[in-house]
Structure formats: structure tokens, C-alpha cells
C-alpha positions as a printed Julia matrix, in Angstrom:
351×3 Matrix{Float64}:
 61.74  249.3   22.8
 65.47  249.06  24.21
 66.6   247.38  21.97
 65.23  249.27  19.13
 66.97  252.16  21.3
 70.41  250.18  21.59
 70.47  249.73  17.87
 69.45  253.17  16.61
 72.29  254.71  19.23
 74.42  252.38  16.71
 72.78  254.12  13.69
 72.9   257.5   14.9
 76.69  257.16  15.61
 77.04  256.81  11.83
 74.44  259.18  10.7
 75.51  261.8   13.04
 79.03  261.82  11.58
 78.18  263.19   8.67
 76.86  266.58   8.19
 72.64  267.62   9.08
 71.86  267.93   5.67
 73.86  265.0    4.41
 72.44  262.78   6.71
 69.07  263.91   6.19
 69.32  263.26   2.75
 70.59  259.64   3.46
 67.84  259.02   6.17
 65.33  259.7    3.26
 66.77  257.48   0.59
 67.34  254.38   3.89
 63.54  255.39   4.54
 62.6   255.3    0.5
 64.09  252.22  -0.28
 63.6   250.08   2.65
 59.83  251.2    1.66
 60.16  250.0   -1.89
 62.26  246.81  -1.38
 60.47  245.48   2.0
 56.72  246.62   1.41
 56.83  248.33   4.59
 58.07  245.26   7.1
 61.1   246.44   7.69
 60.37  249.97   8.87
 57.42  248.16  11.28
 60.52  246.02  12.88
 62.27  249.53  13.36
 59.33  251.1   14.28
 57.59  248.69  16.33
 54.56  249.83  14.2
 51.63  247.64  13.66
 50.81  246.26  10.34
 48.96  248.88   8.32
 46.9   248.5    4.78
 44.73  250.3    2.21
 41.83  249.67   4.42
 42.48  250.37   8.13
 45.16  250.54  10.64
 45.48  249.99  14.42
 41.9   251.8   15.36
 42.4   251.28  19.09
 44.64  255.23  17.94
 42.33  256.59  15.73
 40.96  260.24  17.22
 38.29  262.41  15.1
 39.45  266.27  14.65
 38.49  268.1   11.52
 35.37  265.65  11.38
 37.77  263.06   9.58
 39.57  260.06  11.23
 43.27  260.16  12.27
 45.25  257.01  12.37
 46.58  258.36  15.57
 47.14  262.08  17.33
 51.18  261.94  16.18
 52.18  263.2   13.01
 55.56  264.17  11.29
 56.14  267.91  11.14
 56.59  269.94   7.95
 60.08  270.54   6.98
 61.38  266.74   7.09
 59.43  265.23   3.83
 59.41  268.83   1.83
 59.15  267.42  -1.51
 56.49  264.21  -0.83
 59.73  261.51  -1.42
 58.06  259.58   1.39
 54.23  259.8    2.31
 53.98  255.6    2.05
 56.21  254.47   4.08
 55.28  257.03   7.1
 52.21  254.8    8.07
 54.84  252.17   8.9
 56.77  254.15  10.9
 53.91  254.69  13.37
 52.27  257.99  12.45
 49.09  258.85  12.62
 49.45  262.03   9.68
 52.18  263.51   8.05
 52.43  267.21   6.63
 54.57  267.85   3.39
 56.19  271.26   2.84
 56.46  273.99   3.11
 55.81  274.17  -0.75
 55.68  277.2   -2.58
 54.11  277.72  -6.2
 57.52  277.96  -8.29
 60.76  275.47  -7.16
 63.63  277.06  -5.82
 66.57  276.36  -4.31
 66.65  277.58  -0.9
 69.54  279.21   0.96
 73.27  278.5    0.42
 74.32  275.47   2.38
 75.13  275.35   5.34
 71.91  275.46   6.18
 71.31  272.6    8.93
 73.22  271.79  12.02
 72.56  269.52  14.82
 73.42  270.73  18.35
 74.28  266.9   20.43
 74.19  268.49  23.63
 71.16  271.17  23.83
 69.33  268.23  21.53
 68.17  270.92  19.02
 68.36  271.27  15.28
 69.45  275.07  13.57
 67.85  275.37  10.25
 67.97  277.87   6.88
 66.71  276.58   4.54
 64.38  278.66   3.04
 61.95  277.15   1.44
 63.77  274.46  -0.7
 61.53  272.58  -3.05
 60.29  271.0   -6.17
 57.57  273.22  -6.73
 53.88  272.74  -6.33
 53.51  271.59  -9.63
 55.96  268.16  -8.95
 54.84  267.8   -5.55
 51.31  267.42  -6.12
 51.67  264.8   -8.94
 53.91  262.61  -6.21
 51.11  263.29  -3.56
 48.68  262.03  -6.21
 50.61  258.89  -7.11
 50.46  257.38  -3.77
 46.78  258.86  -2.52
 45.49  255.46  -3.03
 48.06  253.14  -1.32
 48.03  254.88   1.84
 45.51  253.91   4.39
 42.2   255.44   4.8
 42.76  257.27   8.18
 45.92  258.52   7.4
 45.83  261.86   6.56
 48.38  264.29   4.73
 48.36  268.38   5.41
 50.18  270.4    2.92
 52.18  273.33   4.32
 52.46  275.68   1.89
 54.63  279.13   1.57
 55.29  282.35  -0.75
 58.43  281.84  -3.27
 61.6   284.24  -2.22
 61.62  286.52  -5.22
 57.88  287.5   -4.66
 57.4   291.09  -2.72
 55.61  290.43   0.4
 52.72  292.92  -1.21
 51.92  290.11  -3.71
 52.66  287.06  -1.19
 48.21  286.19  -1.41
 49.24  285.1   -4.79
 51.79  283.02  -3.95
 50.16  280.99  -0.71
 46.8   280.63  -3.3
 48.61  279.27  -6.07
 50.18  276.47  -3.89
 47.23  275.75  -2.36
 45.14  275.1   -5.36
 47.65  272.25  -6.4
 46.26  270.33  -3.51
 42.74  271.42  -3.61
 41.44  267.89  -3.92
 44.48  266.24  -3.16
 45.56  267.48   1.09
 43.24  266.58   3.73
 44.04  269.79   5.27
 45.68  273.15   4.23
 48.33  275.11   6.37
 49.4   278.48   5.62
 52.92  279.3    6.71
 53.75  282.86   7.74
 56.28  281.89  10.48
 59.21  280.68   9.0
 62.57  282.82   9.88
 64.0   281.4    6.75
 62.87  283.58   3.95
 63.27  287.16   4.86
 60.57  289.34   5.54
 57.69  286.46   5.83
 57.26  286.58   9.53
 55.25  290.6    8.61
 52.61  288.7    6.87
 51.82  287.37  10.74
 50.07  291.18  11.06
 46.28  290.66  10.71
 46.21  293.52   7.81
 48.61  291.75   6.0
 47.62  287.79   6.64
 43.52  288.87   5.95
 43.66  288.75   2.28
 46.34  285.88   2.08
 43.47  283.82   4.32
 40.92  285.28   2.08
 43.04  284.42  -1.05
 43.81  281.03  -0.23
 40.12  280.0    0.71
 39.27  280.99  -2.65
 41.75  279.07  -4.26
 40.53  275.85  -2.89
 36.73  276.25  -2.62
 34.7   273.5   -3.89
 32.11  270.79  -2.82
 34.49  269.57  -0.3
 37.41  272.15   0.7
 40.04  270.81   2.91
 40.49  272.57   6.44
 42.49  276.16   6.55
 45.15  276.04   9.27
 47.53  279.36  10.19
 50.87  278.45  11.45
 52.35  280.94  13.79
 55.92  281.79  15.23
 56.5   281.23  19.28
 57.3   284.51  19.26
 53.7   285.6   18.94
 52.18  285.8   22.92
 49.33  286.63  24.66
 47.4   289.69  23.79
 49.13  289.45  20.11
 48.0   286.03  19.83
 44.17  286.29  20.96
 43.94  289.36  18.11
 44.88  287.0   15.58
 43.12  284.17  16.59
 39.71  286.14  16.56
 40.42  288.1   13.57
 40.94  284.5   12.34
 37.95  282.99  13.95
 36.46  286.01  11.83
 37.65  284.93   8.43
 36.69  281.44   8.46
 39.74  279.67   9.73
 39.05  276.04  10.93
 42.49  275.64  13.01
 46.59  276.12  14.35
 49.31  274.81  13.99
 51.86  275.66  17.24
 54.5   276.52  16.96
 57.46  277.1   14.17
 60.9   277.38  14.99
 62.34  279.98  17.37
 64.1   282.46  15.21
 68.09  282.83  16.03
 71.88  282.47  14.85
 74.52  279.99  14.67
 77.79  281.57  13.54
 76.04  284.9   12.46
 73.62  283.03  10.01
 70.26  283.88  10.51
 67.13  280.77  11.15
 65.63  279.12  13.32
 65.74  276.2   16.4
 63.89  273.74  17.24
 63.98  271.3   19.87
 64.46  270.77  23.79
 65.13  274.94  23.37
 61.65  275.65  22.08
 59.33  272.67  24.76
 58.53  275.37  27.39
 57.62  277.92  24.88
 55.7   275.89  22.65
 53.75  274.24  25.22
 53.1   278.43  26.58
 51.6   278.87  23.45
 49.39  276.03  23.41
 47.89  277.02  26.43
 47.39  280.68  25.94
 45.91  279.9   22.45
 43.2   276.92  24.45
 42.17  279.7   26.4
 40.93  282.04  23.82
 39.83  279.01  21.18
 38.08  275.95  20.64
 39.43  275.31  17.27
 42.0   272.41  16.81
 45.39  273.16  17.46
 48.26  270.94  16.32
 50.73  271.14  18.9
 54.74  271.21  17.56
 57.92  272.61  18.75
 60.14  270.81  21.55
 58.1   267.33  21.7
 61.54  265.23  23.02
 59.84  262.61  24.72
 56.54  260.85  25.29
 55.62  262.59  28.39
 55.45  265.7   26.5
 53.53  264.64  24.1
 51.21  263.6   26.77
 51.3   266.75  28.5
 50.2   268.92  24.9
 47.15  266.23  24.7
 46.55  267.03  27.99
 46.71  270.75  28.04
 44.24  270.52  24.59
 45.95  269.55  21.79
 44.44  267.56  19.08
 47.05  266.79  17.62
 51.12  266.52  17.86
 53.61  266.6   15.51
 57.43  265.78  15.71
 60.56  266.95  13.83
 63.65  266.89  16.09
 62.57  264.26  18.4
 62.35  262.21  16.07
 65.64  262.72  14.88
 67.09  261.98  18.12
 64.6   259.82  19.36
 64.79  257.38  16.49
 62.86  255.08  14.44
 60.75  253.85  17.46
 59.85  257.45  18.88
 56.29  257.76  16.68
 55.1   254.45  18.53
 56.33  255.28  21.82
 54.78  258.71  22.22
 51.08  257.25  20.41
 51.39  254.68  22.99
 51.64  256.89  25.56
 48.7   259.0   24.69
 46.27  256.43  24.46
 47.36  254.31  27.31
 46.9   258.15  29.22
 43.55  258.86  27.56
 42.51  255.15  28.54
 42.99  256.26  32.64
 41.24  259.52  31.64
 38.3   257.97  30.51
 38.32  255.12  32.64
């Protein structure tokens, strides 16, 4: 692993010169070609991943949640891979399940750039981009395209969001027109009502409000096998607020969380949100005031910088973890370090 370190410290150097976006958009099309041209081997040397196929991958990290098998408990957060560019080659970068997103029925272009900065010293990541995508329509016909090279415990969520120009009084239409895109195509569902991005979204967090998106969106994507129904909530949401969601939730017939989104904030008087080292101790709050009022899965997200985190959400009863920002400072070899962790820790548990 050090020298993987050692040479992505070289990397970053020239990534990080550029600007967030720019080299976000350059880390994709390194990531999408590598894929295409090397068949995978070359993003398991960066990596350290094992070898992965149609069939199976390294099953000492597989974990059940959802009643389907994971590859391993560490995924890639929504956000990163909005548009599906690369759901391949993410198996040979060492995760376990990826979620796509946040898509929303119609494209659009999100906010005017700027929109992403990095901040080096607080290792956190300021974002605004509100929403920018291809539209369901494109995105599900990419997800579709690959379904069948990736292997068979790797799973893909799809996070999925209102468009801008909708009024928040018609937002159930929105959220169950993206879903139904992926009705047979996303091994699990996520709605997003947390985003500080698009303006006005975090009200459809009140239970009066997010009831008949839930209800909406489970009708859009009933069938002889519906994929899960996740909520994504803001950290802002605590304690009291958060147990009247979860059992109005419990109510309706969702199956599990995702914890958290980003913290909302400003940068230079623009309005978004952080993630990061700035949002570990509040994320990991969450997690644990949410175990103590449920039982259903949580993903786990927001401020996982290092494997001993990750550990820690496991510990404290995650199911799952995702990464965003870690892995953008972390590097290529982050996914593998932290799934390492985790099962060398769950090992000593059981043992």
C-alpha cells in the first residue's frame, strides 16, 4: 500500500492543480479509458483489488443486507459517477457497490460553475451542483448496457431526485418518474430529499410532504421483484426529528437509510454543501441515534477519511459504507484498504 500511496501523492499533485470540477472530469475519462484499454488490470495494480469476473469476486468480503449479496460493505457514494460513465470499472477498483445519481426524470444542467472546490487543509470537498445530469432516460440505457458484465454480487443503487423547474407541490412526480427508469434495472432505490443544492428540496424531509413522494415512488416501481426503497436524509436532521421520520417511514413501507448528505454551508457567499473530515463526527451521531430507534439497514456516508472509521460505522451498525471525499484524497488504493479493514475486524469479532 505505500507505494500505491507514494505514487498517487505524485498524481494528486497534478490533479489537484487544476480546478475540482476539471479534475473530476479528467479522473473519470483516466478511470474510463484505463477500463476500456486494460480490461480492468490496470485499475487492480492501482487499486490493489483482486481479480474480479462475471461470475464472482473475492467472497472472503461478501456481506448479505437487503437479502442480496454484496461484493463487500464499501461502496462509492452518489454524486461521483452521476451519469453511469463508469459502473465497470468500479469492481476493479475494490468496491463492493456503487450508487449512480442523483438522477432526476428530465436532464439539466445544474448550477453555474463554480460549483466544486477542494479545501487541502480541512480535507473536505464544497459542492453546488445541483443536480447535473443526463436524464433518466440516458442513464438507464448506460446502466443497462453494462448490467451483464459486471459481477454478480456487485450491486448498483440509483439515487434519484426532483428536476429544478418542478414546484416542490408536484416533486412525487418527479422522484416516481426517475425511479421507474430503473425499475428492473437498480438493485436498490434511494430517494434524495437532502441535497442543499437545489433550492427548496431539503422541505420535502417533513413527513407530510415526503409521505406521498414514498408512496409515489413505491408505485412507480412495483412489480414481481421491486428493488429496496431507501430515504436519504441531511445531518442536520437529529434526535427526536429523526425517530418521527424513521417510524412514519417504518409506517410506509420503507426497507432502509442512507446517512448522511452533505452538511449544508457557503464558500464565498455561494450556497451547498461539505463533505468530508467536517461532517465524520456528525455523520457517525447520526448513525447511532438512527441504530437506536431502527433495525433497518443503514448505509453509513459522510466523513469516512480513513479505514478506522469505516470500521468504527460497521461497528456502531452500519451495513454498509460508502465513500466520496476520502476517496478523493485517499486515492486509488483507499476502497481496498478500508474493506480490508472491516473484515480483518469482523474476523476478531467473530473469532
Amino acid at each position: 500500500m505505500s507505494l500505491r500511496r507514494s505514487l498517487w501523492r505524485l498524481l494528486r499533485a497534478v490533479l489537484f492543480r487544476f480546478d475540482a470540477e476539471r479534475a473530476h472530469r479528467i479522473t473519470v475519462s483516466l478511470i474510463r479509458w484505463s477500463y476500456r484499454f486494460g480490461g480492468g488490470h490496470l485499475l487492480r495494480i492501482a487499486s490493489g483489488a483482486p481479480a474480479v469476473s462475471s461470475q464472482s469476486v473475492a467472497p472472503s468480503g461478501e456481506c448479505e443486507v437487503f437479502g442480496m449479496r454484496f461484493a463487500s460493505r464499501v461502496g462509492l457514494a452518489a454524486g461521483f459517477d452521476k451519469d453511469a460513465e463508469i459502473v465497470p470499472a468500479l469492481p476493479s477498483l475494490g468496491f463492493g457497490f456503487a450508487e449512480i445519481g442523483t438522477v432526476t426524470p428530465r436532464p439539466q444542467s445544474g448550477n453555474d460553475r463554480p460549483r466544486l472546490f477542494r479545501d487541502l487543509e480541512r480535507q473536505c470537498v464544497f459542492n453546488r451542483m445541483g443536480f447535473n445530469g443526463l436524464g433518466a432516460a440516458v442513464v438507464a440505457k448506460r446502466l443497462e448496457s453494462v448490467r451483464d458484465r459486471l459481477p454478480s454480487a456487485f450491486r448498483v443503487g440509483v439515487n434519484v431526485g426532483k428536476n429544478k423547474d418542478t414546484p416542490l407541490e408536484e416533486a412525487a412526480r418527479d422522484y416516481a418518474a426517475a425511479a421507474a427508469a430503473f425499475k428492473s434495472l437498480a438493485d436498490y432505490i434511494v430517494i434524495n430529499v437532502s441535497s442543499p443544492n437545489t433550492a427548496g428540496l431539503r422541505s420535502l424531509q417533513a413527513i407530510e410532504s415526503l409521505h406521498p413522494i414514498v408512496d409515489a415512488v413505491k408505485e412507480a416501481i412495483r412489480g414481481a421483484k421491486s428493488p429496496p426503497l431507501l430515504l436519504k436524509l441531511a445531518p442536520e436532521v437529529e434526535s427526536e426529528e429523526l425517530a418521527r421520520i424513521f417510524a412514519a417511514a417504518d409506517r410506509w413501507g420503507v426497507d432502509g437509510w442512507v446517512l448522511t448528505n452533505t452538511l449544508a454551508g457557503n464558500r464565498e457567499g455561494l450556497s451547498g454543501g461539505w463533505s468530508g473530515k467536517v461532517l465524520t463526527e456528525l455523520s457517525r451521531t447520526r448513525l447511532e441515534q438512527a441504530r437506536a430507534v431502527t433495525r433497518l439497514p443503514i448505509i453509513s456516508v459522510g466523513g469516512i477519511m480513513d479505514a478506522d472509521e469505516a470500521e468504527r460505522r460497521v461497528r456502531l451498525g452500519a451495513n454498509l459504507v460508502q465513500i466520496y471525499s476520502g476517496w478523493i484524497f485517499g486515492g486509488p488504493s483507499f476502497p481496498v484498504e478500508i474493506s480490508n479493514r472491516i473484515l480483518i475486524k469482523n474476523t476478531e469479532i467473530k473469532g
